[in-house]
TORKOL-4160 file (C-alpha; in steps of 0.2 Angstrom, whole numbers, padded with zeros to 4 digits, m for minus):
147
<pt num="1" X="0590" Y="m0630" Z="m0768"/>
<pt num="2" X="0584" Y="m0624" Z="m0784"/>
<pt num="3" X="0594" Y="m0611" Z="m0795"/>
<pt num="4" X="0590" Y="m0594" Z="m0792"/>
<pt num="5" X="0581" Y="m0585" Z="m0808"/>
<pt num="6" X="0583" Y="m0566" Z="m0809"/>
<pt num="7" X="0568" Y="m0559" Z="m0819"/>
<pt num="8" X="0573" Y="m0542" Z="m0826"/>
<pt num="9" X="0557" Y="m0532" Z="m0834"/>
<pt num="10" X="0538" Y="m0532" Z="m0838"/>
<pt num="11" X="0533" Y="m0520" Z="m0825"/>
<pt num="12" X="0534" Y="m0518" Z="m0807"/>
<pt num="13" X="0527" Y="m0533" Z="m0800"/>
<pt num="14" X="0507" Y="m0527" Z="m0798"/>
<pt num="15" X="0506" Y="m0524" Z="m0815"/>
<pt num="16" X="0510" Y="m0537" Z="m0830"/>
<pt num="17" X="0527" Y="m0545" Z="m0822"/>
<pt num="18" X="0514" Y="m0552" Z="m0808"/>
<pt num="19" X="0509" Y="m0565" Z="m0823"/>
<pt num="20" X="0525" Y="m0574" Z="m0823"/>
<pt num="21" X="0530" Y="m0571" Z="m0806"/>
<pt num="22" X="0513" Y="m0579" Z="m0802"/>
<pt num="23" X="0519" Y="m0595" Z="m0811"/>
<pt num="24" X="0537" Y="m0595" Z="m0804"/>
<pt num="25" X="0529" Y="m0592" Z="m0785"/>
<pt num="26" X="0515" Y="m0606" Z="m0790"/>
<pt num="27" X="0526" Y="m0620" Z="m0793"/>
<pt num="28" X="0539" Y="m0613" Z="m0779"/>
<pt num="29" X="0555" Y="m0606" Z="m0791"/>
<pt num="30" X="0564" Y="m0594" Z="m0781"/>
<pt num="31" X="0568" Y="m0578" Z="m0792"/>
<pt num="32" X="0572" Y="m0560" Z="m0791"/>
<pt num="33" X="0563" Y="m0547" Z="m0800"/>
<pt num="34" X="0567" Y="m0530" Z="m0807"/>
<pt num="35" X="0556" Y="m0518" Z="m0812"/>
<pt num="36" X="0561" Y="m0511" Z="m0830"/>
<pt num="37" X="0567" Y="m0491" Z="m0823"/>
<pt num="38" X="0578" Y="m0502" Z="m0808"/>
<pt num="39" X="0596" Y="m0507" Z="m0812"/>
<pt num="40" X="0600" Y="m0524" Z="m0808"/>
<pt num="41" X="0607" Y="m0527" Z="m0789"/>
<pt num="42" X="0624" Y="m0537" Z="m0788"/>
<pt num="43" X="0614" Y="m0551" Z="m0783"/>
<pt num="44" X="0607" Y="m0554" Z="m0799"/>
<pt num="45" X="0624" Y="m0561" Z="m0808"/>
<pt num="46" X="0627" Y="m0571" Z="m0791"/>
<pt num="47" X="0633" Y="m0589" Z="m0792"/>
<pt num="48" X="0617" Y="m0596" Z="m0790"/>
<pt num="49" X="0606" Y="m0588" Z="m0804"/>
<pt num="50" X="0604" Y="m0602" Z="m0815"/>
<pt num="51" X="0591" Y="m0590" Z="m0826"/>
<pt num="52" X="0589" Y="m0575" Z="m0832"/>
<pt num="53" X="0574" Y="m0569" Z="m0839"/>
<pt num="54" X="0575" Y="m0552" Z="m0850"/>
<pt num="55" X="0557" Y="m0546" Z="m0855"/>
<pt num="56" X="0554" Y="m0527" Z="m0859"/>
<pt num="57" X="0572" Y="m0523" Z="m0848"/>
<pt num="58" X="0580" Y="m0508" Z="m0857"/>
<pt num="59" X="0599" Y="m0514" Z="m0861"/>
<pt num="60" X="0605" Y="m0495" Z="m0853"/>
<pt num="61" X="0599" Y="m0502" Z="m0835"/>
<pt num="62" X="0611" Y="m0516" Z="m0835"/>
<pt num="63" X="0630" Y="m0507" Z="m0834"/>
<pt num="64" X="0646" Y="m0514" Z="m0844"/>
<pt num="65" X="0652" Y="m0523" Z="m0830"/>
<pt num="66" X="0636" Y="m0532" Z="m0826"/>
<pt num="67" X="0634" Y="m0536" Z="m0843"/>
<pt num="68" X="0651" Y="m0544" Z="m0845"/>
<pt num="69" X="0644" Y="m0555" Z="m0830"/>
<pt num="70" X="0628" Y="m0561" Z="m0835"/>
<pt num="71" X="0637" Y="m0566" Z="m0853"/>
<pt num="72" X="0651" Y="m0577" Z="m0840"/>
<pt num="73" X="0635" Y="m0585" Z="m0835"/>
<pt num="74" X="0627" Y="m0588" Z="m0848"/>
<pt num="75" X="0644" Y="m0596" Z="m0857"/>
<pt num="76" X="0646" Y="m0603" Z="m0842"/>
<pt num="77" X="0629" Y="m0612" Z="m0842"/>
<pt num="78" X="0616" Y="m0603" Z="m0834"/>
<pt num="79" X="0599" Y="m0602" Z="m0846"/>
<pt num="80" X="0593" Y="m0585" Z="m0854"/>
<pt num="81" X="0576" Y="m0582" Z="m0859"/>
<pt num="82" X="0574" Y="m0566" Z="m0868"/>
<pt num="83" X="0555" Y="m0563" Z="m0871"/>
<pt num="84" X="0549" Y="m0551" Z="m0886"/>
<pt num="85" X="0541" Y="m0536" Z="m0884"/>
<pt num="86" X="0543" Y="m0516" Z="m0883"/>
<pt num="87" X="0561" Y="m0516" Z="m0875"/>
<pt num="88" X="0567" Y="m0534" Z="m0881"/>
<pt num="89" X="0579" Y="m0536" Z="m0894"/>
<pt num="90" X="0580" Y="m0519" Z="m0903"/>
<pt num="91" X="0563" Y="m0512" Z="m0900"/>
<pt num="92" X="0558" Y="m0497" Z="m0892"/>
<pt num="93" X="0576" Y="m0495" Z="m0880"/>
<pt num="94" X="0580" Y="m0512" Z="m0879"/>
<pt num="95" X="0594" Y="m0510" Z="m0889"/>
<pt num="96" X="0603" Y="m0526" Z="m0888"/>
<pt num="97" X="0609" Y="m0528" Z="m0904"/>
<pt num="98" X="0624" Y="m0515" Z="m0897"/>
<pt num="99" X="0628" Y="m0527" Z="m0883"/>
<pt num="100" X="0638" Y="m0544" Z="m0882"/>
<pt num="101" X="0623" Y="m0553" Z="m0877"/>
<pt num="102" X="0617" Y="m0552" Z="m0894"/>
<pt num="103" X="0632" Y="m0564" Z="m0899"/>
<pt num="104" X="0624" Y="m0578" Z="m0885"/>
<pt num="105" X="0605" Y="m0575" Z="m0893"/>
<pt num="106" X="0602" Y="m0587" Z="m0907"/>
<pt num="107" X="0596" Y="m0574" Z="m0917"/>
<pt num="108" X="0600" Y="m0558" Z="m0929"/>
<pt num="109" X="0594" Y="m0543" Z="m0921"/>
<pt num="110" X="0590" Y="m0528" Z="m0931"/>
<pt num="111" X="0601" Y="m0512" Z="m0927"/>
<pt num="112" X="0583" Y="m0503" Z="m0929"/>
<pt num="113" X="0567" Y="m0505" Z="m0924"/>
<pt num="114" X="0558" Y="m0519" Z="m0934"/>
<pt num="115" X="0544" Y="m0522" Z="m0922"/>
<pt num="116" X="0524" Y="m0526" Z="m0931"/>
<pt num="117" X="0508" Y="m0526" Z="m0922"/>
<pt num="118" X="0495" Y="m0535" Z="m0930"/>
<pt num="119" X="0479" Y="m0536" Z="m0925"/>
<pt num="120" X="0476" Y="m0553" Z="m0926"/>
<pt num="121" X="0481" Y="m0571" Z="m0922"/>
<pt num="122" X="0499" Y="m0573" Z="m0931"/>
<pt num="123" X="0504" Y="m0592" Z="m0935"/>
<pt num="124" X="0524" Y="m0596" Z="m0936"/>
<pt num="125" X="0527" Y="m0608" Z="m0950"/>
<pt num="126" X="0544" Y="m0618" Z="m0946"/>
<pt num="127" X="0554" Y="m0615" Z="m0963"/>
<pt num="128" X="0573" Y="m0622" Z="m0955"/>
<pt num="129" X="0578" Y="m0636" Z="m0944"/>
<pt num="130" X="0590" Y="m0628" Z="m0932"/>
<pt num="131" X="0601" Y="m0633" Z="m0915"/>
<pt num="132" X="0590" Y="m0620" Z="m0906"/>
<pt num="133" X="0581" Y="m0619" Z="m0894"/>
<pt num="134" X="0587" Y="m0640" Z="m0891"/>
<pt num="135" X="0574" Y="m0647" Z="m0901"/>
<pt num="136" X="0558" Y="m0641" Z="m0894"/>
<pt num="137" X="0544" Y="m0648" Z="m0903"/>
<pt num="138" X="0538" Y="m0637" Z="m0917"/>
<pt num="139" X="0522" Y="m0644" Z="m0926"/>
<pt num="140" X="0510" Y="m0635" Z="m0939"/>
<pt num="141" X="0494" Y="m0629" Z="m0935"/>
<pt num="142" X="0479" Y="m0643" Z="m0937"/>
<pt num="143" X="0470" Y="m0642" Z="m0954"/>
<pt num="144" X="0453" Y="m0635" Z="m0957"/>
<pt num="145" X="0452" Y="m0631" Z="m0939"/>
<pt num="146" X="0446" Y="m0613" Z="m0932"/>
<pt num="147" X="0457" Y="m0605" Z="m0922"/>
């Protein structure tokens, strides 16, 4: 059996969450989701979550207890996806930077909101080598070529 993936935020699932959930149901990954304004069920630090995938999920929902857990799985292997957006990070209530899993994250979060909407296409230049995220490709854009 595959390892359980509990998939906290985005929206209830007809809304935007129903993206991702579309992929994970598409190539058969069991997962659990929670909406945003739900606290997480107990089930969702259980042995078998081998994922955890926070994406605009407020850091208030998950209590001191639960978060001690899900930083024991995480140190204890299981994967953790944090994915950017209105309550990721700092942002808009994500307010992670108070919590200890902004010591597992391999990034500084700001103590205030830094978020930046642009309106257009934004390019992320690699200026570091790094251990993190374990060596995923990272290539520059093409030359002279129209995005």
């Amino acid at each position: 059996m595959r390892p359980r993936i509990a998939y906290l935020g985005d929206s209830p699932l007809p809304g935007p969450a129903s993206y991702l959930a579309g992929i994970m149901t598409h190539y058969g990954l069991p997962f659990l989701h929670v909406p945003p304004e739900a606290p997480p069920p107990e089930e969702a630090f259980a042995e078998g979550v081998g994922l955890y995938i926070l994406s605009d999920y407020p850091s208030v929902r998950i209590p001191a207890d639960s978060m001690r857990r899900l930083c024991e799985r995480v140190r204890d292997g299981a994967g953790l996806l944090m994915l950017g957006g209105w309550e990721s990070y700092h942002g808009l209530g994500g307010d992670y930077d108070a919590t200890p899993l902004a010591e597992l994250l391999p990034v500084v979060i700001s103590s205030r909101d830094d978020r930046r909407n642009w309106p257009q296409l934004i390019l992320v230049r690699k200026r570091l080598e790094h251990s993190h995220p374990g060596g995923a490709p990272v290539r520059p854009p093409p030359r002279n070529r129209r995005l």
